[in-house]
N, C-alpha and C positions, 0 to 999 in steps of 0.2 A: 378365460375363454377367448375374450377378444387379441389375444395376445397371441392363443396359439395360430388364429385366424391370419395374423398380419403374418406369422411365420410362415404360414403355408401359402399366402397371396405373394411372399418375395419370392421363397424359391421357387414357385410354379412361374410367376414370370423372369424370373434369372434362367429357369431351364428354357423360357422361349427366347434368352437373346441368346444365351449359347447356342444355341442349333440353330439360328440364323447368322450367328457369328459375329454379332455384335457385341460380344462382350467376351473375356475370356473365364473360364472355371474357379482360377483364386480370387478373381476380381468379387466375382457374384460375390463370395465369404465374405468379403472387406467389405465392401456396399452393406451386403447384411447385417456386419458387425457393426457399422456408424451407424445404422437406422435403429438396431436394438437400444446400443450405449444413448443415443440420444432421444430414445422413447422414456428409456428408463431415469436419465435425468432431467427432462422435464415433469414426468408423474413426480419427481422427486423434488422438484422445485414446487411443485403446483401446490403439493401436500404443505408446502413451509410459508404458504403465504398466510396466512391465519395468525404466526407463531410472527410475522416480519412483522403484522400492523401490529403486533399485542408492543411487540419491542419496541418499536417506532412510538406508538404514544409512552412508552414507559421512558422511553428519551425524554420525550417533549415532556413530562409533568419533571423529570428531574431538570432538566436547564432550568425550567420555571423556578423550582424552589433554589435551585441557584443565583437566580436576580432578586430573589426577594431579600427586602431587608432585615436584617434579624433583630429582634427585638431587645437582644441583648448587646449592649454598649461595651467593649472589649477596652473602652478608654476610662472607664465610670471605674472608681477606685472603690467605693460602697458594696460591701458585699461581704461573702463568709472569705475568711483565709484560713487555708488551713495549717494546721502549724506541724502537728506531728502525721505526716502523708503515710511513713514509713509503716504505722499501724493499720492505717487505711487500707494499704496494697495486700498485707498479710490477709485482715479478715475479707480482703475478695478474693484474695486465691485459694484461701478454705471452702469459700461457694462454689470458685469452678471446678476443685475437685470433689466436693461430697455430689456435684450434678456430675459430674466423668462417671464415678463409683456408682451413681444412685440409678442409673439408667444403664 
């Protein structure tokens, strides 16, 4: 509603600089056109600000868990090794396809 309002508050005053000849007939369209396209993307910015801070903290908590130190010692030789992996890979790529198939 308010939309159609602005449409009809430009051309009724584009029709008063025309006929006082301040302004020319394609011009009024152009003016009309930069105030529509940038009515329509600020409503469209405005609508994304919600979805900017959700992102913005979702940044900030991953950098964080990027400076933390991890508890796990990449240097510490103590640990499982695995010896035959080759087994390993088969029985997970039987899980991603019975979940592909199963769903």
């Amino acid at each position: 509603m308010i939309f159609l309002l602005v449409h009809a508050t430009s051309f009724g005053y584009g029709i008063t600089l025309v006929e006082s000849g301040e302004m020319q007939f394609q011009n009024v369209f152009r003016v009309f056109s930069v105030i529509t396209f940038a009515a329509l993307t600020v409503g469209r910015s405005a609508s994304m600000a919600p979805n900017y801070s959700k992102g913005k903290e979702s940044a900030r908590r991953i950098f964080e868990l990027n400076k933390r130190q991890s508890r796990i010692d990449p240097d510490d030789p103590s640990g499982i090794t695995l010896v035959n992996i080759s087994q390993t890979i088969k029985s997970f790529l039987k899980i991603i396809l019975f979940f592909l198939v199963s769903n």
